[in-house]
DSSP file (Angstrom, degrees, kcal/mol; ACC not computed):
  #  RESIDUE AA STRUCTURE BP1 BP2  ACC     N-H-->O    O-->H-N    N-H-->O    O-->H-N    TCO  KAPPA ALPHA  PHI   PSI    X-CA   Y-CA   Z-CA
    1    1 A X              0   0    0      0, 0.0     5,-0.1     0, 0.0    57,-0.0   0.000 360.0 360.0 360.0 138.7  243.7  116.3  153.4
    2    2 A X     >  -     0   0    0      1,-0.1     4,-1.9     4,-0.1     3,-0.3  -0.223 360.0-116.4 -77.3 175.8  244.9  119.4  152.5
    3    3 A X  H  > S+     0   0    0      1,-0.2     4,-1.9     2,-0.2    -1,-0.1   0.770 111.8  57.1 -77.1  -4.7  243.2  122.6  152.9
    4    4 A X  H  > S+     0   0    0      2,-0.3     4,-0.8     1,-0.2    -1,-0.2   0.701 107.0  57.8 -96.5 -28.9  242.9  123.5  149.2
    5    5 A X  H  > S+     0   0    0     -3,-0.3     4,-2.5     2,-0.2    -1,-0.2   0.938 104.7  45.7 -77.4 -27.8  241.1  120.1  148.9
    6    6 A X  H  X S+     0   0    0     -4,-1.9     4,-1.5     1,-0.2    -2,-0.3   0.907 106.7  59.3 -82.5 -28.7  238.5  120.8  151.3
    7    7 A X  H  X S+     0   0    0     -4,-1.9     4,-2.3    -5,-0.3    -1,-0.2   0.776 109.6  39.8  -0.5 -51.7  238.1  123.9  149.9
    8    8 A X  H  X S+     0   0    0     -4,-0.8     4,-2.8     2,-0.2     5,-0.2   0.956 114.2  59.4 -80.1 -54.0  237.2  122.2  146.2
    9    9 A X  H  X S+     0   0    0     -4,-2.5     4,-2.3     1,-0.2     5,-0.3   0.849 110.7  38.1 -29.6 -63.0  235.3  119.7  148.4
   10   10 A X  H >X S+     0   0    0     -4,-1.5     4,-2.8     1,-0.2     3,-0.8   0.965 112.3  55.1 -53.5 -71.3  233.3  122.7  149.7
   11   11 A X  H 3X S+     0   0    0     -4,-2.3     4,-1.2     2,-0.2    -2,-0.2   0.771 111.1  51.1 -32.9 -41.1  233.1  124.6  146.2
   12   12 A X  H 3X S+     0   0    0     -4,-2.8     4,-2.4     1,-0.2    -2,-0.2   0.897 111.0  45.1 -62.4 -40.9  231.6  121.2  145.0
   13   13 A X  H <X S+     0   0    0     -4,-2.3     4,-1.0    -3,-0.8    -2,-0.2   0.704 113.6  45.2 -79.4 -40.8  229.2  121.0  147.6
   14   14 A X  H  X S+     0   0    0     -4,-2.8     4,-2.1    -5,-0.3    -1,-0.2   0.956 117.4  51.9 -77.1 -34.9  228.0  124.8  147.4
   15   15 A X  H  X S+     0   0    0     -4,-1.2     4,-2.9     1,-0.2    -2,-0.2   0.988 110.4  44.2 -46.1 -80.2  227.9  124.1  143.3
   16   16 A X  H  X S+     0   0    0     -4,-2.4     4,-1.9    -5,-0.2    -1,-0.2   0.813 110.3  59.3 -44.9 -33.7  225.8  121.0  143.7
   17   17 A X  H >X S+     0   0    0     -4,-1.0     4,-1.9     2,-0.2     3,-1.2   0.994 111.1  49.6 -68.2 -73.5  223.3  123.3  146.6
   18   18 A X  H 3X S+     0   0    0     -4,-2.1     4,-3.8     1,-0.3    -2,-0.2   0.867 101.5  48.5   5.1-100.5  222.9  125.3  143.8
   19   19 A X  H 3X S+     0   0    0     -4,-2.9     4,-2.3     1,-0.3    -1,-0.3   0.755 112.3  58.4 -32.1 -49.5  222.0  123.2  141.2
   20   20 A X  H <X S+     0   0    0     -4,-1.9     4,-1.0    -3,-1.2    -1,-0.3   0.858 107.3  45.6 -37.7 -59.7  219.4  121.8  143.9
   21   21 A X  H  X S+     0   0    0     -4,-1.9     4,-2.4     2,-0.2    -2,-0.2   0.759 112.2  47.2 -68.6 -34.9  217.8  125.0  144.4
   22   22 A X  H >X S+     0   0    0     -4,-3.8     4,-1.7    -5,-0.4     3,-1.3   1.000 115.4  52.0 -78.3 -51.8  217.5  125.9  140.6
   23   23 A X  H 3X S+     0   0    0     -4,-2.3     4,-1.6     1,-0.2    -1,-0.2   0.659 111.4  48.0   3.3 -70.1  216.1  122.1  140.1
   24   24 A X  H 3X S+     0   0    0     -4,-1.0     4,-1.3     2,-0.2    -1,-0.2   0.621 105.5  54.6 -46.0 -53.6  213.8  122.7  142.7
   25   25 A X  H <X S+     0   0    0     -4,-2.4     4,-0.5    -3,-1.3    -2,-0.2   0.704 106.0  47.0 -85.5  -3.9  212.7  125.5  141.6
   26   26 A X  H >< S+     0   0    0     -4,-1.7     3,-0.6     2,-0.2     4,-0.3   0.945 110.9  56.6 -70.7 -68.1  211.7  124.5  137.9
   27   27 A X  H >< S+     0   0    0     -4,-1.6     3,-0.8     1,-0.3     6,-0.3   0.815 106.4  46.3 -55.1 -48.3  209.9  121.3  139.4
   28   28 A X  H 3< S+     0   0    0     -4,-1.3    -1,-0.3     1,-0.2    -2,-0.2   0.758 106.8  63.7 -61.2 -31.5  207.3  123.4  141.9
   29   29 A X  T << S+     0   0    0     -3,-0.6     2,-0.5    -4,-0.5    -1,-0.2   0.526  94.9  73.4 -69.3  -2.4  206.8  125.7  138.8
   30   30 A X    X   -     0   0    0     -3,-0.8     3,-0.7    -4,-0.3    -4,-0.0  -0.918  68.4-150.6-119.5 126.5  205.2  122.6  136.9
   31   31 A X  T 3  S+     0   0    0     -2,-0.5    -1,-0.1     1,-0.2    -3,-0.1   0.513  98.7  23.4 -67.3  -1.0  201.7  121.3  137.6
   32   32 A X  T 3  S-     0   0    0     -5,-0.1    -1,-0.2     2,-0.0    -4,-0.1  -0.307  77.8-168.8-158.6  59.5  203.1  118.1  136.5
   33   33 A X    <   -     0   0    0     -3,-0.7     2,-0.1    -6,-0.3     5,-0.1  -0.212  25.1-122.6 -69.8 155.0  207.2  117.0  136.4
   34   34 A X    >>  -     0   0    0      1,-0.1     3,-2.9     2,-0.1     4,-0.9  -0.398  27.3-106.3 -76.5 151.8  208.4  114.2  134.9
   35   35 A X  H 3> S+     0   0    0      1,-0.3     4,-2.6     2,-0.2    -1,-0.1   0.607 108.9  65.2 -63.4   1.6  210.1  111.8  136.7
   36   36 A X  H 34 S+     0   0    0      1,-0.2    -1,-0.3     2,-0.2     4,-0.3   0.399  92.1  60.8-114.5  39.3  213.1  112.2  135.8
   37   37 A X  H <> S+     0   0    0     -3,-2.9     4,-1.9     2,-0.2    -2,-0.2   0.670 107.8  48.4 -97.6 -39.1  213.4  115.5  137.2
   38   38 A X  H >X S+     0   0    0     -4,-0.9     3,-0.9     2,-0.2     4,-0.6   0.971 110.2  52.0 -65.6 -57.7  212.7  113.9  140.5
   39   39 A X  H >X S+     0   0    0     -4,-2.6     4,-2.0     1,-0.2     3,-0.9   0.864 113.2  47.7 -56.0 -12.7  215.4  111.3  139.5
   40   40 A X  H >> S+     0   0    0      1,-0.3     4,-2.4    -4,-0.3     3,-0.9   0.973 110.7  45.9 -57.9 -51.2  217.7  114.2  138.8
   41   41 A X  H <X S+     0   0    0     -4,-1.9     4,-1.2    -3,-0.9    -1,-0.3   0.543 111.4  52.1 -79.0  -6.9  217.0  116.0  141.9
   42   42 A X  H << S+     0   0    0     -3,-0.9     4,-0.4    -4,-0.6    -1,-0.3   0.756 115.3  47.9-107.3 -22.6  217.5  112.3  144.2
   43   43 A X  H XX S+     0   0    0     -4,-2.0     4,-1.4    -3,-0.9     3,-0.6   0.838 110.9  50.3-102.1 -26.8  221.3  112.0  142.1
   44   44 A X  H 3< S+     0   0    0     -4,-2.4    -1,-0.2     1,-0.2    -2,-0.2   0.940 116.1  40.4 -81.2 -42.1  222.1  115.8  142.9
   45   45 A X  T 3X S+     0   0    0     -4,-1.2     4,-0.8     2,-0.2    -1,-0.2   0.393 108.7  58.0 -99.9  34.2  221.3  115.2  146.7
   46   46 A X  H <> S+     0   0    0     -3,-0.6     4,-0.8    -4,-0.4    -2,-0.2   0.713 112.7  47.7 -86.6 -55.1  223.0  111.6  146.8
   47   47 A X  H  < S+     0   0    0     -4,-1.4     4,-0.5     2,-0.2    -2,-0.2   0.558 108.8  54.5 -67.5  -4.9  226.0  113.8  145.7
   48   48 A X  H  > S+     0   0    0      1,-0.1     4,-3.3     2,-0.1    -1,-0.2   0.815 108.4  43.2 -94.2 -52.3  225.4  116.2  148.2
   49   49 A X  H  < S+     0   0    0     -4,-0.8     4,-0.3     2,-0.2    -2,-0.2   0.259 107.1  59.2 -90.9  37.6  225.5  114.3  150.8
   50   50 A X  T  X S+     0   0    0     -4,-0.8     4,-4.0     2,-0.1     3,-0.5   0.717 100.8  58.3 -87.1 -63.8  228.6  112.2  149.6
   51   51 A X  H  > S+     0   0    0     -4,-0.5     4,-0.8     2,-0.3    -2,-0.2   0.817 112.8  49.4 -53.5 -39.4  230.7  115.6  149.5
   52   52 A X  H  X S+     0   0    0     -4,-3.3     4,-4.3     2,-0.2     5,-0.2   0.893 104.6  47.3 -56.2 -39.4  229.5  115.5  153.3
   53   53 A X  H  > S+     0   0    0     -3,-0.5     4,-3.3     1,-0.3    -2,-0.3   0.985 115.6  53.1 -70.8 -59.0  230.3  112.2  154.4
   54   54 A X  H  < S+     0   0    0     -4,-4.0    -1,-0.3     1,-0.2    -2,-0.2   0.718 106.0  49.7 -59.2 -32.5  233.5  113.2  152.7
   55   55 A X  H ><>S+     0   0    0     -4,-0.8     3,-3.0     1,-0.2     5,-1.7   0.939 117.6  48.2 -66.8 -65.6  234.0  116.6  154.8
   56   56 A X  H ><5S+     0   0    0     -4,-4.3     3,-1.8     1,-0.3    -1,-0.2   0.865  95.5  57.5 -59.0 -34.4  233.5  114.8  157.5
   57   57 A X  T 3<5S+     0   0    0     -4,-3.3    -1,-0.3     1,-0.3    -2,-0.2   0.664 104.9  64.5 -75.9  -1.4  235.3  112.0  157.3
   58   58 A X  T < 5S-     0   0    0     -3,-3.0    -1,-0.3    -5,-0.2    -2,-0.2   0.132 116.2-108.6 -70.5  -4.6  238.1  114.5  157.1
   59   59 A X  T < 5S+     0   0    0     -3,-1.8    -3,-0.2    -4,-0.3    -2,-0.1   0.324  99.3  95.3  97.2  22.1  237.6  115.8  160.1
   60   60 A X      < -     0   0    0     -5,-1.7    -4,-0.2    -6,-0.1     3,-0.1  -0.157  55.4-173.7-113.3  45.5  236.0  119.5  158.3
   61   61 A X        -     0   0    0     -6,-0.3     2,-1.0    -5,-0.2    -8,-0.1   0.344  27.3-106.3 -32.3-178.8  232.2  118.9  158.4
   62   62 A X        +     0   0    0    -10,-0.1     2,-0.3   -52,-0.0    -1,-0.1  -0.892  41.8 169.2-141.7 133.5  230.3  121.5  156.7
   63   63 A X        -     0   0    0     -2,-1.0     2,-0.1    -3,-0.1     5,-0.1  -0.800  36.9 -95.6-110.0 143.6  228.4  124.0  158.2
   64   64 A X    >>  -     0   0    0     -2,-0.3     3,-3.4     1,-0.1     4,-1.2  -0.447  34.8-108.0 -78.6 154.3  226.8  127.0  156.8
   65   65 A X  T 34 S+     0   0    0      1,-0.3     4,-0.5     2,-0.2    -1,-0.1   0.296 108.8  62.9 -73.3  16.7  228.2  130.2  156.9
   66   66 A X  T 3> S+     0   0    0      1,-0.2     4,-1.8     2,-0.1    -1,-0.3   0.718  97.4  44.3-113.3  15.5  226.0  131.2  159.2
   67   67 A X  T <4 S+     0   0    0     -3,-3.4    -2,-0.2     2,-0.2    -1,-0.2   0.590 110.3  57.1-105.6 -17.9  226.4  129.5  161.9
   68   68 A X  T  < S+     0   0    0     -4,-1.2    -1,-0.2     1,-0.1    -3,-0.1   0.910 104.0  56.2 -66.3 -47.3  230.0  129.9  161.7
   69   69 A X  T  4        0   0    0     -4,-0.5    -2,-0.2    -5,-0.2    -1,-0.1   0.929 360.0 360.0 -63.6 -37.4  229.2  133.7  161.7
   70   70 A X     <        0   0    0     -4,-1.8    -1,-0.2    -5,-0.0    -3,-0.1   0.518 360.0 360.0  86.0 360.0  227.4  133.0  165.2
């Protein structure tokens, strides 16, 4: 794969992290979510970890940048 695809691959994956987080944080802010805030939040990290499986299987897992930084 080239690098410009694991790159978007990556971009997808930080997108999607995101998305998690904001998710996340909306649902802990509610004494009560609806479920399909949970189902949201189970289809965003099925898709997260897909974009892994894919990294990987590409031989580029992904690690965070801080462990890169060392």
């Amino acid at each position: 794969m080239a690098a410009d695809a694991i790159e978007t691959l990556n971009k997808a994956r930080a997108s999607l992290v995101r998305e998690r987080d904001t998710l996340a944080r909306r649902i802990a802010g509610m004494d009560l979510a609806p479920v399909t805030m949970a189902e949201d939040l189970t289809r965003i990290l099925v898709a997260i970890e897909t974009l892994d499986r894919a990294l990987t299987a590409e031989g580029h897992p992904y690690m965070p940048q801080s462990l890169m930084d060392g």
